[in-house]
C-alpha positions in Angstrom: 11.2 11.0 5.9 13.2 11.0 2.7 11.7 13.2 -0.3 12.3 12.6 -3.9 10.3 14.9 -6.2 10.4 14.3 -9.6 8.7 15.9 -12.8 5.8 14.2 -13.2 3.9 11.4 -12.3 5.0 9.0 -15.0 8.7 9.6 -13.8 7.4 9.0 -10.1 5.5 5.5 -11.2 9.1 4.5 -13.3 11.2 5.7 -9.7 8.8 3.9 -7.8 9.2 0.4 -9.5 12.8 0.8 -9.6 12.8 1.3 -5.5 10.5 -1.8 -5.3 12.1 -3.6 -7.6 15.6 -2.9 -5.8 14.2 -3.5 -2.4 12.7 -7.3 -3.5 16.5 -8.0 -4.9 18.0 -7.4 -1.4 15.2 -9.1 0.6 15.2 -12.0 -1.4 19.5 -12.0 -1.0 19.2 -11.6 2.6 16.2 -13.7 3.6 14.9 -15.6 0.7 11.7 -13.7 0.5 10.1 -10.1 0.0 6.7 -9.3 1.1 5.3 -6.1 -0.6 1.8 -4.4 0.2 0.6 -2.6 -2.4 -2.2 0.2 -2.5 -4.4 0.9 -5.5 -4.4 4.5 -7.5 -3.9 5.3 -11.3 -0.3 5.9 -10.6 0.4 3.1 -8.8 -1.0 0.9 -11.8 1.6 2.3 -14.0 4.0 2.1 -11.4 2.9 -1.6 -11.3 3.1 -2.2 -14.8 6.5 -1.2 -15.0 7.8 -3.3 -12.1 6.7 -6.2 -14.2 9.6 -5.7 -16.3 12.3 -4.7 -13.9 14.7 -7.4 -12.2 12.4 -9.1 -9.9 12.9 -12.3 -8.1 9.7 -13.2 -8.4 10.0 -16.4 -6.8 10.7 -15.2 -3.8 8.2 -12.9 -4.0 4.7 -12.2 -1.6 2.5 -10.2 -2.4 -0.1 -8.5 -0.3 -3.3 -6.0 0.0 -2.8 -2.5 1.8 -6.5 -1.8 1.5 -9.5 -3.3 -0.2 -13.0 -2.0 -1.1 -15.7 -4.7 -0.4 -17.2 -5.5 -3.3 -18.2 -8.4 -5.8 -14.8 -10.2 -7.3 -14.1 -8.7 -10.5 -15.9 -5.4 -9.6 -14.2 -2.2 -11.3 -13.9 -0.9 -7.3 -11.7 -3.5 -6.6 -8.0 -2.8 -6.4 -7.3 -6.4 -6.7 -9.0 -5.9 -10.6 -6.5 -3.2 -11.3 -3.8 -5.4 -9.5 -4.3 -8.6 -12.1 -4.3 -6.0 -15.0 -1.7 -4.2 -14.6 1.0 -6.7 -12.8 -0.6 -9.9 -12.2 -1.6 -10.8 -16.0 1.9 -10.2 -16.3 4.4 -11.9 -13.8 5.0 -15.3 -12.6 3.7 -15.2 -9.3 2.2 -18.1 -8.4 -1.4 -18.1 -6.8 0.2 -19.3 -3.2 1.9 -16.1 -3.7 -0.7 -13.6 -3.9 -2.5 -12.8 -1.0 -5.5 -10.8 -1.6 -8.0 -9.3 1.1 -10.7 -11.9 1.6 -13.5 -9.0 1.3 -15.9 -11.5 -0.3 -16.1 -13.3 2.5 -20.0 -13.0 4.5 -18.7 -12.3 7.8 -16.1 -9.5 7.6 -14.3 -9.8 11.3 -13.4 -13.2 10.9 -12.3 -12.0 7.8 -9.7 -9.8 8.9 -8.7 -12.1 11.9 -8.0 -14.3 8.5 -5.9 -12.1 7.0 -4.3 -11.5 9.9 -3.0 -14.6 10.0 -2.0 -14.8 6.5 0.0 -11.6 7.4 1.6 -13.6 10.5 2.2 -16.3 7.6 4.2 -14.7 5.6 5.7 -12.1 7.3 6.6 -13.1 10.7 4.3 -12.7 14.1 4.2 -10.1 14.5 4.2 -9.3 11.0 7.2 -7.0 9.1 6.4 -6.5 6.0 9.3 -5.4 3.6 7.7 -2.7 1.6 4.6 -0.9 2.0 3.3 1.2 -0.9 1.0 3.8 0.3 -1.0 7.0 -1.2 -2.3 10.5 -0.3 -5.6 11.5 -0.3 -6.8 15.0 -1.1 -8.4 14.4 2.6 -5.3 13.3 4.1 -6.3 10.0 4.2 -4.0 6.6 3.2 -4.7 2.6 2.9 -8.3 3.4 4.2 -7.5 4.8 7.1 -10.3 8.0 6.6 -10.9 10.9 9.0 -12.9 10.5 11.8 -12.7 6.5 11.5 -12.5 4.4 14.2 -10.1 1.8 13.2 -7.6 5.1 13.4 -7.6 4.2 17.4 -6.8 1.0 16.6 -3.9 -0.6 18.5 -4.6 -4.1 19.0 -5.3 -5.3 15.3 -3.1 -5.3 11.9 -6.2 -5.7 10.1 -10.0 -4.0 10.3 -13.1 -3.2 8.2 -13.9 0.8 8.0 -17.1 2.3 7.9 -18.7 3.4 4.9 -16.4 5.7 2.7 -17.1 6.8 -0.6 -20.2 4.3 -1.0 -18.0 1.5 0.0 -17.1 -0.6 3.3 -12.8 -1.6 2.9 -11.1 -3.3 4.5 -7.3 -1.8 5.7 -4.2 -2.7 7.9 -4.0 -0.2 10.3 -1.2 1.8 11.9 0.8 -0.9 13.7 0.8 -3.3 10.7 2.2 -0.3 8.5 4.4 1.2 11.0 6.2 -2.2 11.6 7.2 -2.3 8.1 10.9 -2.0 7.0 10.1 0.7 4.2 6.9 2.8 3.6 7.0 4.2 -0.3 4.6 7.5 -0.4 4.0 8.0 -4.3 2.5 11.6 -4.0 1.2 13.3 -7.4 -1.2 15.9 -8.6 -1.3 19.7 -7.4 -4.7 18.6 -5.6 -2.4 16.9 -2.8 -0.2 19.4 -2.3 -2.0 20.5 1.0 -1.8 17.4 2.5 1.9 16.4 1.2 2.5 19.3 3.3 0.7 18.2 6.2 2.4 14.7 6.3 6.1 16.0 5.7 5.0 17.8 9.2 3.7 14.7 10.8 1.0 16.8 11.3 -1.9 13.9 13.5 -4.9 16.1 12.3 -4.6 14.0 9.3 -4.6 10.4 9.2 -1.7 10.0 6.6 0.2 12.1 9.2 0.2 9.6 11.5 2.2 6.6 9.5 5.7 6.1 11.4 8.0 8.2 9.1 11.7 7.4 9.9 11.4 4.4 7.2 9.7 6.2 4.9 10.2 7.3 1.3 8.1 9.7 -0.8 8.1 10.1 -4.0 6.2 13.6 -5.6 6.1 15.1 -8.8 6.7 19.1 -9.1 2.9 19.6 -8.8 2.0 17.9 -5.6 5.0 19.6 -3.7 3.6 23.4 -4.9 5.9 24.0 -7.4 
């Protein structure tokens, strides 16, 4: 695991775009396509808004859920809401491009065996995703893979639905889908994750974030969230 710590969150978001951003260029050079699965967060939506106007390829660009609250479309829950406003509204991506969790849909296993396959579609069977963009919870949790949850034991699925956290059900990818992926980018701010950044730069399993395969990672931390 590679750790960048800059001073504050805004310069994390700005870093983070620019790794995407760089990342999508070389992927699009070398296979004519970047898949990137992004996870929701008030720094990640600046981080987002700020890719918009790096040097993107968009064209050759997919882009996918990490996690997904089930609620109404539109709902301020939703990461896919925050998603439109601050990148979609604002790059040309065109709707077969965007692959959003199907969390609206009434039965919610076939719903993930869906979004499986949209994975497989777009990223290979089994699925490598290029880029996964993932957060730290003050609980050590990441995507919404929460403590004590049972889709942490599970193997044989790239996507499941959670049980209730923080009033909603979500849907996630789980630990095979995100430890196949070519880069994992940790953006890490706030002196209330400090614990827990900790925790993960140990690999430490008691946590769930601890548990995402680490030799492709990346995080990015401001000053506060590494304890200093």
């Amino acid at each position: 695991m590679e750790l960048e710590v800059l001073a504050d969150a805004d310069a994390v978001a700005a870093r983070g775009a620019a790794v995407i951003a760089a990342d999508a260029r070389a992927a699009v050079a070398a296979r004519g396509r970047f898949t990137l699965a992004v996870s929701g967060g008030r720094t990640p939506c600046v981080m987002l808004r700020l890719l918009a106007r790096e040097d993107v390829p968009w064209a050759g660009v997919h882009l996918l859920q990490v996690d997904e609250r089930v609620a109404p479309a539109g709902d301020v829950d939703r990461n896919l809401t925050h998603l439109g406003e601050s990148l979609l509204d604002r790059v040309p991506l065109r709707p077969e491009q965007i692959h959003a969790m199907p969390v609206e849909f009434p039965d919610l296993r076939i719903a993930t065996v869906r979004y499986a396959a949209t994975l497989a579609a777009v990223a290979g069977s089994p699925p490598v995703l290029d880029l996964v963009h993932l957060g730290l919870g003050p609980d050590g949790h990441t995507a919404s893979l929460v403590p004590d949850d049972p889709v942490l034991d599970i193997a044989g699925a790239d996507v499941a639905v959670t049980g209730v956290y923080q009033g909603r059900l979500r849907m996630t990818l789980t630990y095979p889908a995100l430890d196949r992926a070519r880069r994992i980018l940790w953006l890490v701010t706030g002196g209330e994750k400090a614990a827990m950044l900790a925790r993960l730069r140990k690999r430490d399993p008691g946590i769930p974030a601890g548990r995402v395969r680490q030799d492709a990672a990346v995080v990015l931390a401001d000053r506060a969230a590494t304890g200093a």
